[in-house]
C-alpha positions as CSV (number, residue, x, y, z in Angstrom):
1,X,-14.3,-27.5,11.1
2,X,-13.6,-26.8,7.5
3,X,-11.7,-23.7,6.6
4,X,-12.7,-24.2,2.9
5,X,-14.1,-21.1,1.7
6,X,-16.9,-21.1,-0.9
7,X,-17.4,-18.7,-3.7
8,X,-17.6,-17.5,-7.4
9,X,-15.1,-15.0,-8.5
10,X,-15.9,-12.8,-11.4
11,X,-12.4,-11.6,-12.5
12,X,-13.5,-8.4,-14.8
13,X,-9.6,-7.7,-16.8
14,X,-9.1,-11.5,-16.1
15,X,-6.3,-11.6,-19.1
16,X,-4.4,-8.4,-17.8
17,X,-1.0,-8.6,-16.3
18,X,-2.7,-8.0,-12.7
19,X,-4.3,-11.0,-12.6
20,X,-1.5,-13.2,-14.1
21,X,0.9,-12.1,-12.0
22,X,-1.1,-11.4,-8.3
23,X,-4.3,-12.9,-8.6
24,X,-4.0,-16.2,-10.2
25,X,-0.7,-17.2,-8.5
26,X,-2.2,-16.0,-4.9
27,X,-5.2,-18.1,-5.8
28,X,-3.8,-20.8,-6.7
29,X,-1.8,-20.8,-3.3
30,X,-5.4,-20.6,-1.6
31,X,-5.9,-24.0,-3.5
32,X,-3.1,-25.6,-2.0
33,X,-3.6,-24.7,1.5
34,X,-7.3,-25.9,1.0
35,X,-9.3,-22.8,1.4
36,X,-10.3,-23.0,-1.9
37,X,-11.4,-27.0,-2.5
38,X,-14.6,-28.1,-4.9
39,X,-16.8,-25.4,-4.1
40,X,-15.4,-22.7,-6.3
41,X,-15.5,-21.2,-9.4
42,X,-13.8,-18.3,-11.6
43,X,-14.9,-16.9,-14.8
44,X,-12.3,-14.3,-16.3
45,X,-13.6,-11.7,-18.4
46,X,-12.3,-9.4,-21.0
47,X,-12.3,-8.3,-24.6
48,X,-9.9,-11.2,-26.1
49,X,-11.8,-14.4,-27.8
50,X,-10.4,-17.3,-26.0
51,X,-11.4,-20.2,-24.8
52,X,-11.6,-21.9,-21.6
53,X,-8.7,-24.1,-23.1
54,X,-6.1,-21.5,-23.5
55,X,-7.3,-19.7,-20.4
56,X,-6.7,-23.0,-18.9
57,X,-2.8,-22.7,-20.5
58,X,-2.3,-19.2,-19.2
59,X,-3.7,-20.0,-15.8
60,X,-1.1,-22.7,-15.9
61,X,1.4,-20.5,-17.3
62,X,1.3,-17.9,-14.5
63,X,1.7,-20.2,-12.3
64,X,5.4,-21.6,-13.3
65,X,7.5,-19.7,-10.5
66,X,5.8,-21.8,-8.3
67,X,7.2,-25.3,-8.9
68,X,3.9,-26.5,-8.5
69,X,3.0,-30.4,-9.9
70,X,1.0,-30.4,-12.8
71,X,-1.6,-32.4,-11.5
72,X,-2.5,-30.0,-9.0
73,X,-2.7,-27.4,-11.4
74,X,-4.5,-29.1,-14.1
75,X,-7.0,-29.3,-11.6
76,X,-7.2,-25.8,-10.0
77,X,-7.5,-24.9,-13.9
78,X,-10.4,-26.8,-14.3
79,X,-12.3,-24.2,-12.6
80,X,-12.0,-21.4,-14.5
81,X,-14.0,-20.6,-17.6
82,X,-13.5,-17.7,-19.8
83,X,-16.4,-15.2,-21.2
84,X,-15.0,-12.7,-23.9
85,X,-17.3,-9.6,-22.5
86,X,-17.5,-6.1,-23.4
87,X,-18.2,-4.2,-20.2
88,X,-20.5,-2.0,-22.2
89,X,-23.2,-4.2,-23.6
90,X,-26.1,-5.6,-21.7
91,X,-26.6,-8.3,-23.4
92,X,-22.7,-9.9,-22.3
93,X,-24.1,-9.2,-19.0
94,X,-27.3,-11.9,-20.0
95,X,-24.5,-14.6,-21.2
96,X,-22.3,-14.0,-18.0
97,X,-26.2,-14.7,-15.4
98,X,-26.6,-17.8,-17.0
99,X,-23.0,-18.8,-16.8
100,X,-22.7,-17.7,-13.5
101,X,-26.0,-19.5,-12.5
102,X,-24.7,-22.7,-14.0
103,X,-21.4,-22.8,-12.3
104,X,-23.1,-22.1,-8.9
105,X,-25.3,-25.3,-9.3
106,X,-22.2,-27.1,-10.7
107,X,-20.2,-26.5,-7.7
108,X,-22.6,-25.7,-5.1
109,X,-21.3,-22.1,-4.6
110,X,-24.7,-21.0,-2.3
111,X,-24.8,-17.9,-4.4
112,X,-21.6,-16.4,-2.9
113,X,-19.9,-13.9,-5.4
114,X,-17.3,-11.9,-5.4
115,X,-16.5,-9.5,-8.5
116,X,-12.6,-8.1,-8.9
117,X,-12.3,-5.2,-11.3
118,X,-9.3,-5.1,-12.6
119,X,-9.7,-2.6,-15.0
120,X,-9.3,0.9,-15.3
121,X,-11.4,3.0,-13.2
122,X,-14.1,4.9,-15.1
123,X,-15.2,1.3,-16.3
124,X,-16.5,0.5,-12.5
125,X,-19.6,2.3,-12.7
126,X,-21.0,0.6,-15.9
127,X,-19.8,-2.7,-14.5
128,X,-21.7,-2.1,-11.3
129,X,-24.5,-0.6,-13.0
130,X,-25.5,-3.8,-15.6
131,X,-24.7,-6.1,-12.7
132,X,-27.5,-4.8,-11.1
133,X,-29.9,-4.0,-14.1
134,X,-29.0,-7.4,-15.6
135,X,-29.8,-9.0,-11.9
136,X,-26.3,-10.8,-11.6
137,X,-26.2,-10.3,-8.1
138,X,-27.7,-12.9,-5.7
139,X,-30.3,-13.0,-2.9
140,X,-29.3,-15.7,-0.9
141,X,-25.4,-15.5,-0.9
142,X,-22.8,-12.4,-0.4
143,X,-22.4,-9.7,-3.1
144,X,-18.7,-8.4,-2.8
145,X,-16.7,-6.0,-5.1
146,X,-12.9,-5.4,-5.2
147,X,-11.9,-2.2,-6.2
148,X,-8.1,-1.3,-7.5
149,X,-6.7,1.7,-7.2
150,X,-6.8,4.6,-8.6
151,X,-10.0,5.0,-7.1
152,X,-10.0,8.4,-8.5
153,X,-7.8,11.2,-9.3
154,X,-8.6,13.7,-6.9
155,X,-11.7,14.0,-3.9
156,X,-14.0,15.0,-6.6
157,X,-13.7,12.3,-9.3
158,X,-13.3,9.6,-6.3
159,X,-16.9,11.2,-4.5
160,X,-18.5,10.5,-8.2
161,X,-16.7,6.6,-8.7
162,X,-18.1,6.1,-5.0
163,X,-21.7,7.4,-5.6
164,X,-21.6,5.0,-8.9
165,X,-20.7,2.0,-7.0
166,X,-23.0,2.8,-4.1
167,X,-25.9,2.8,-6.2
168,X,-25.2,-1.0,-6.5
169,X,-23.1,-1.7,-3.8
170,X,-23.6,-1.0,-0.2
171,X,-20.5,0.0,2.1
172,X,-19.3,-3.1,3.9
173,X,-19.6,-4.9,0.2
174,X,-17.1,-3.1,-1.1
175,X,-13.3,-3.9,-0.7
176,X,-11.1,-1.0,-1.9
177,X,-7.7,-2.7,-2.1
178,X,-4.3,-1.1,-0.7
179,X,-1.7,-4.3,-1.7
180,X,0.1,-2.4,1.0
181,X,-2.4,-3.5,3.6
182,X,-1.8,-7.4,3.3
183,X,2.3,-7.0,3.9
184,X,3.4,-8.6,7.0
185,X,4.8,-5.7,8.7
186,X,2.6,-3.2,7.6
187,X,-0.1,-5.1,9.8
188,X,2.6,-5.8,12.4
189,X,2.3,-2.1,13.3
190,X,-1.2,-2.6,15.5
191,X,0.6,-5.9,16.7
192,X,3.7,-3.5,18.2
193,X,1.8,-0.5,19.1
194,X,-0.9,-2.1,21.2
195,X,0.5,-5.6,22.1
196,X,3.4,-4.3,24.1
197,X,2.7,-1.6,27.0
198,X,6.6,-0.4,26.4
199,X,5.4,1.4,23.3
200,X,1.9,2.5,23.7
201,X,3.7,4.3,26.7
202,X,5.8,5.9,24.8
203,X,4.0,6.4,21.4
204,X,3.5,10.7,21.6
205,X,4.5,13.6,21.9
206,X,6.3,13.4,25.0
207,X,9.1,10.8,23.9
208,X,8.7,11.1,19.9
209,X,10.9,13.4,18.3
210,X,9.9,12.9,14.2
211,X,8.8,9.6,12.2
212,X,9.8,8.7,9.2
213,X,8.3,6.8,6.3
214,X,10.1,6.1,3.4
215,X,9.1,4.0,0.5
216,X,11.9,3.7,-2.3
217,X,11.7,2.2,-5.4
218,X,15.0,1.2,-7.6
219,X,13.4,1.0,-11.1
220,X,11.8,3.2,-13.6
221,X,8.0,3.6,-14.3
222,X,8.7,0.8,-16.9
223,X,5.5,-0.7,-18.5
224,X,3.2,1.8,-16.3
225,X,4.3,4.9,-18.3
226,X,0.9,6.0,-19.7
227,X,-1.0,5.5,-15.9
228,X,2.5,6.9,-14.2
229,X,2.3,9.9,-16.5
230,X,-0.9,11.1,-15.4
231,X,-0.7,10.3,-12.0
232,X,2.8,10.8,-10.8
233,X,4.4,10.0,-7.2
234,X,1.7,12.2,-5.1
235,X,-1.3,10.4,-6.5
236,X,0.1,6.6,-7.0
237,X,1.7,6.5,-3.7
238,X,1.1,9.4,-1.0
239,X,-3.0,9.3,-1.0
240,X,-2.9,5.8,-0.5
241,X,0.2,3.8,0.7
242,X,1.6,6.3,2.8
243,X,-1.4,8.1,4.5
244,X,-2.6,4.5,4.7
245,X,0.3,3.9,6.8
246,X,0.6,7.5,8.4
247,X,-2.9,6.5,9.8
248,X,-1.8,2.9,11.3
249,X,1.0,4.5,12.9
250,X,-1.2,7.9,14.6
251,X,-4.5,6.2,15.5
252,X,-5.4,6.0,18.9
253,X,-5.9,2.1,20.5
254,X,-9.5,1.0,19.1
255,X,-12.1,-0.1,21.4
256,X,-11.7,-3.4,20.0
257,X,-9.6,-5.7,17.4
258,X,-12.9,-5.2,14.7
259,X,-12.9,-3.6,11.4
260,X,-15.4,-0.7,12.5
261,X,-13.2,0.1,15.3
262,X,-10.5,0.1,13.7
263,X,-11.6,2.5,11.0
264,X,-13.3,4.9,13.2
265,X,-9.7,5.5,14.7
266,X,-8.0,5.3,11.5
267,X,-10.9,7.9,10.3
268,X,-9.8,10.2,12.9
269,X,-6.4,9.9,12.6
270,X,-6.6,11.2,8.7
271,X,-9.3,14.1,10.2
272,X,-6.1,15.5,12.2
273,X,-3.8,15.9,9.5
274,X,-3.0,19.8,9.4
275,X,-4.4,21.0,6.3
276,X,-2.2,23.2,4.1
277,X,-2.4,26.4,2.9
278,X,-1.7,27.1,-0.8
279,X,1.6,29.1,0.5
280,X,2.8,26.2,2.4
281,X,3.2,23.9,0.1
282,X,6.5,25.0,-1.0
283,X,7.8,25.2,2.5
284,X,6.3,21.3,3.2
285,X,6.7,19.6,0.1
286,X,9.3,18.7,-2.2
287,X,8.6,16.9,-5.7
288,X,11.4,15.7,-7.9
289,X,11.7,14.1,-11.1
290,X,14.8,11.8,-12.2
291,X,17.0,12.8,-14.9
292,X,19.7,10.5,-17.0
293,X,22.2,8.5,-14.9
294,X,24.8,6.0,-15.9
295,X,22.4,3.3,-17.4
296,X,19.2,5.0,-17.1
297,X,17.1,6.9,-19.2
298,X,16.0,10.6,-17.7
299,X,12.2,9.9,-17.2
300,X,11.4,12.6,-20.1
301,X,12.9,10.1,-22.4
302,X,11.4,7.3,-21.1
303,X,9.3,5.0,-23.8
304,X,5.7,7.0,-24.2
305,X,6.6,9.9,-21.9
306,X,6.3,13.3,-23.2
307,X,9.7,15.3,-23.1
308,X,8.1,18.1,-21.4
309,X,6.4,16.1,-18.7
310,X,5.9,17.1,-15.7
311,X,5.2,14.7,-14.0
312,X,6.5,14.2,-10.3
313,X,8.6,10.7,-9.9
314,X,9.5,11.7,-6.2
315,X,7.8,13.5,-3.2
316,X,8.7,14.3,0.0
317,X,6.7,16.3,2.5
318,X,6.5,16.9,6.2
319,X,2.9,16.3,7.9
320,X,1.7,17.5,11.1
321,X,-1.1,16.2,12.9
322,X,-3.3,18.6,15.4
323,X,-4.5,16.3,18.2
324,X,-3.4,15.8,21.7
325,X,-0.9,12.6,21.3
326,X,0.6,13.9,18.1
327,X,0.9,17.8,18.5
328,X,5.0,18.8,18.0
329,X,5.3,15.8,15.6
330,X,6.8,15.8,12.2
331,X,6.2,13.1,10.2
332,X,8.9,13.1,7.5
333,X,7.7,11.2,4.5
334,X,9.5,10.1,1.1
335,X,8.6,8.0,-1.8
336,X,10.1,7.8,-5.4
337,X,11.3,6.0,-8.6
338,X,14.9,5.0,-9.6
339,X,16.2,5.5,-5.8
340,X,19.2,4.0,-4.5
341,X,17.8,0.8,-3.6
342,X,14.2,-1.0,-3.0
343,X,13.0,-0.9,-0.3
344,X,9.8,0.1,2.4
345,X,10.9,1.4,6.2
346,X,9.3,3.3,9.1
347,X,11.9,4.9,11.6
348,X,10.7,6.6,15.1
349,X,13.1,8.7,16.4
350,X,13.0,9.8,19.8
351,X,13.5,12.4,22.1
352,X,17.3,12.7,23.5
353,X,17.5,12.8,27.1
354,X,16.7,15.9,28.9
355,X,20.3,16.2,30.7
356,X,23.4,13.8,29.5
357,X,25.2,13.6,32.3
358,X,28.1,12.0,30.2
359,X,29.1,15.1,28.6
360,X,30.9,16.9,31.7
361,X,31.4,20.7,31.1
362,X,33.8,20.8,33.9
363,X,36.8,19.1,32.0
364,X,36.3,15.9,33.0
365,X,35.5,13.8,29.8
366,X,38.7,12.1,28.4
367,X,40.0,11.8,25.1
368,X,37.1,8.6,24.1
369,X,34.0,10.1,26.6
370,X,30.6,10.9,24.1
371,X,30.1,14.5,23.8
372,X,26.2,13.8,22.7
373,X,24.2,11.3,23.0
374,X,22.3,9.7,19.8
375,X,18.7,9.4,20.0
376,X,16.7,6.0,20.4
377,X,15.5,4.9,16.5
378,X,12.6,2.0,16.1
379,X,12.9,0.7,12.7
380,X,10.1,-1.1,11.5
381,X,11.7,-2.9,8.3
382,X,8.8,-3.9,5.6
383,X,10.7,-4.7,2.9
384,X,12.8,-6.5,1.5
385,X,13.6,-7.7,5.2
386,X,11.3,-8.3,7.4
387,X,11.8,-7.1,11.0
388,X,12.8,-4.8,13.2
389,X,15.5,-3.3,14.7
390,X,16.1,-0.9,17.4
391,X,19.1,1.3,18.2
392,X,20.2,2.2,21.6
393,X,23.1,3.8,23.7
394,X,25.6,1.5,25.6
395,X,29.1,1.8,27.0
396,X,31.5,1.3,24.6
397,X,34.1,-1.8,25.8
398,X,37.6,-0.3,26.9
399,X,38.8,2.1,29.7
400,X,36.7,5.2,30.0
401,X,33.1,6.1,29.8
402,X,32.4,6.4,26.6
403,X,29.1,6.0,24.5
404,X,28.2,4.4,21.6
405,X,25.2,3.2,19.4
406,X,24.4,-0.2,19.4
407,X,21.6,-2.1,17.5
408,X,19.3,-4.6,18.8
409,X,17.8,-6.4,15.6
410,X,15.3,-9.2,14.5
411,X,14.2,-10.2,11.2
412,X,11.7,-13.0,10.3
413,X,13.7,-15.9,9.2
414,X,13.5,-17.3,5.6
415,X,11.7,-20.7,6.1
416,X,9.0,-18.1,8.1
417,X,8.6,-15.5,5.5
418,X,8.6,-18.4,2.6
419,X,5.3,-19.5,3.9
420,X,4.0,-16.6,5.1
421,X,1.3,-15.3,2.2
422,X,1.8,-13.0,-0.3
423,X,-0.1,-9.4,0.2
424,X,-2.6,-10.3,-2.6
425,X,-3.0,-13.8,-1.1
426,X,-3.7,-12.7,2.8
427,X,-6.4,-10.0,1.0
428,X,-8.0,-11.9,-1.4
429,X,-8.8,-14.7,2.0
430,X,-10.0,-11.3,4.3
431,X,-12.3,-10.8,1.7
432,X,-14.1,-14.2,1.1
433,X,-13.9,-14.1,5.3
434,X,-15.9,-10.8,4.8
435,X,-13.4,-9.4,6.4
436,X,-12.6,-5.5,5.5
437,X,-10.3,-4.5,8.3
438,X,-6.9,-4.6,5.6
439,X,-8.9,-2.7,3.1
440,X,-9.4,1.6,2.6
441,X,-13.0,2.3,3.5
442,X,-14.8,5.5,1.8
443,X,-14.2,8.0,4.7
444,X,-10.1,7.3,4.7
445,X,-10.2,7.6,1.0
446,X,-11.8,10.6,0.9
447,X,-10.0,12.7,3.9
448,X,-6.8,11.8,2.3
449,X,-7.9,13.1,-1.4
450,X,-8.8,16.4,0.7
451,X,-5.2,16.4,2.0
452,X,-3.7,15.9,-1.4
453,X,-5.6,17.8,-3.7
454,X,-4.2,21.3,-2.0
455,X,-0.5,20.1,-3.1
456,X,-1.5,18.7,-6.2
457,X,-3.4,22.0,-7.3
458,X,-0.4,24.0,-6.2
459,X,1.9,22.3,-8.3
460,X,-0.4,22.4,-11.1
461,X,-0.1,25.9,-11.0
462,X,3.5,26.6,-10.1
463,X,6.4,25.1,-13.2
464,X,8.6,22.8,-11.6
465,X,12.7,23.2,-12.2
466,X,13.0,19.3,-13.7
467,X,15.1,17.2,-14.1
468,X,16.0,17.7,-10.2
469,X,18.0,14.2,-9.1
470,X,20.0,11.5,-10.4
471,X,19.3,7.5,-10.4
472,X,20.4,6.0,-7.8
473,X,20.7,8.6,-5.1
474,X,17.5,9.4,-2.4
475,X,16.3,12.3,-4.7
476,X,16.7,15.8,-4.9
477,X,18.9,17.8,-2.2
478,X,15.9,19.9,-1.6
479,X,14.4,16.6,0.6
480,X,17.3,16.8,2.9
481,X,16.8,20.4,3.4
482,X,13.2,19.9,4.0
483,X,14.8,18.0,7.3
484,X,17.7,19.8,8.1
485,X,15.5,23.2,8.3
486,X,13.9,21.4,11.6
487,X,17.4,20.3,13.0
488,X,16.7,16.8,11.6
489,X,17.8,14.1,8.9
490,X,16.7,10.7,7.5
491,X,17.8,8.1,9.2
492,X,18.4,6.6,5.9
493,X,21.0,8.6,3.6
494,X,22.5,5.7,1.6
């Protein structure tokens, strides 16, 4: 049976530095494993008046880190063709039907189309809008949309982008995209919660002290200042990424392995999250923003940033969830810009045991006998390695009885990882598969706007003390209170 998949792909944005550096390269990698063969087709769009020629070169140009032979590209180039398109005139929309009907009879492409919009947001409703007016969308094939984030600013502005692409789109054609979603790990967390009894056992309230997430970033906003600077750490990363995650890790098992299943749990899951009062945002939440450092700009005097910004480069917050499995839980989570390192991790901490009948209280313990036990840590490790890694008590060698931590670890090996795909690669295949199960549908989008919008509009309203950490460091001391006020710390303190 052939795994070839067969499609056009409408690439609205198709000279922006999205699609040079994820979506041609992860195409092009689709080519080579032949799941994209004869039978497909990509017209790039945008405002710039080249030609197929020197799309052709920068096709071939963004794919140079892959040591690829020039053959083979020359002839993945050879499908794309280049329309320069203004997103808000009809009559584009006219040229790009009868170029789309050409290249669908000129590689037999059964009316199968998939439209990316890689563009900013509040052009997605007048894109959806003349594809449907200007009857660019097929009968006998699949319609599907990809959607990048933002999708929105807040619940209100995202309820509105969703109502515009509904009126062309329905549900299951849409494909909101979480890059996030496609990492290996981040899917390995169904794989470890449900594929192995030890930990579904164990996975609640009973045995789980706090989870952390933690998703650290070592650089700057570099050359996303102007979208950074009106979104900030809260928006770009909490509504999405983590809750995304937070909802992967709390969900109860699905009936079955299927995209609707899996979403009705996940749907639930973000339904549970204790919502916060105005007051207790202060007392949950921490934002930061970095100042100067060694060899670093202070974000205010980053290039296009305002020097009064207020803008939040790092958040950390505490999340509860009100259901029966999770009720007790903290979920510690943490995400910034110019942290100590890169890197993604998930760490569940559990429960101590009850009685430690190593500590003797009746003068027993010698000179090298534990006095405390340390609790059990599952790390799930997303990036840079790959793995996990789970510490554990065990005698320590000698005379005596003494404890200590040990760690049991595994990480995917490089010759494993080097052929595993690419997040944008792995999504870009679920969605000519039609499959949705990696990507946010409406309902998790929209619970997790109602979740953020209460801390957003109380920092709105409250003036920030900024510049609050240096590079370098895990942010602001406040995030380490924000633990310690509990009786807890990150697992991670560099």
């Amino acid at each position: 049976m052939s795994n070839e998949k067969i499609a056009l792909f409408t690439i609205f944005g198709g000279t922006g530095d999205l699609a040079q550096r994820k979506l041609y390269p992860s195409l092009f990698k689709l080519y080579q494993k032949g799941y994209l063969k004869e039978h497909f087709a990509v017209i790039g769009t945008a405002r710039r008046p080249w030609t197929d020629d020197h799309y052709h070169e920068v096709i071939s140009d963004s794919l140079a880190d892959l040591n690829a032979d020039q053959e083979t590209v020359t002839q993945f180039a050879s499908h794309f063709y280049y329309q320069s398109h203004d997103v808000t005139d009809a009559e584009h929309y006219r040229t790009l039907k009868k170029l789309s009907e050409k290249l669908d009879a000129q590689y037999g492409l059964q009316g199968n189309r998939i439209f990316y919009l890689a563009m900013a947001p509040n052009f997605f409703g007048t894109i959806a809008q003349h594809l449907r007016s200007e009857n660019i969308l097929t009968d006998n094939g699949f319609n599907r949309v990809i959607i990048e984030k933002p999708f929105g600013h807040d619940y209100e502005s995202a309820k509105e982008l969703n109502d515009q692409l509904t009126a062309t789109f329905n549900e299951n054609q849409i494909y909101r995209i979480d890059h996030y979603l496609g990492k290996e790990m981040i899917q390995n967390i169904t794989a470890i919660r449900f594929g192995n009894n030890i930990w579904e056992s164990l996975w609640n309230n009973r045995y789980i002290d706090n989870v952390q997430i933690t998703l650290s970033e070592k650089l700057g906003v570099e050359e996303r200042a102007v979208y950074y600077d009106n979104s900030g750490a809260l928006r770009d990363m909490v509504q999405n990424h983590i809750l995304q995650i937070l909802s992967l890790l709390t969900m109860d098992q699905p009936v079955e392995f299927t995209e609707n299943d899996i979403d009705v749990e996940k749907v639930k899951a973000l339904r549970s999250l204790r919502p916060l009062k105005p007051e207790e945002v202060a007392t949950n939440f921490v934002r930061g923003q970095y100042g100067a450092g060694d060899d670093a700009n202070a974000y205010r005097d980053e290039d296009k940033i305002s020097s009064d910004s207020n803008t939040d480069t790092f958040v950390a917050g505490k999340v509860m969830i009100d259901n029966y499995r999770w009720s007790g839980v903290p979920f510690y989570i943490r995400t910034g810009k110019r942290l100590a390192d890169k890197f993604t991790r998930i760490d569940v901490v559990f429960k101590r045991p009850v009685v430690n009948i190593f500590n003797h209280e009746d003068g027993r313990a010698n000179d090298n006998a534990a006095t405390s036990l340390d609790p059990n840590i599952l790390t799930i490790n997303v990036e840079p390695t790959e793995g996990f890694e789970l510490r554990m008590n065990a005698k320590a060698i000698g005379q005596g009885f003494a404890t200590t931590p040990v760690k049991l670890n595994y990480s995917h090996d490089a010759e494993a990882t080097a052929g595993s795909p690419e997040a944008y690669e792995r999504l870009l295949h679920d969605a000519l598969n039609g499959d949705a199960t990696n990507f946010t549908h409406w309902q998790e989008v929209a619970d997790s706007w109602k979740f953020v919008d209460v801390i957003q509009k109380y920092w709105d309203e409250h003036q920030p003390e900024f510049p609050n950490y240096r590079p370098g460091t895990m942010g602001p001391d406040a995030a380490d209170e924000l633990l310690r006020q509990d009786g807890h710390r990150w697992v991670y303190l560099n």
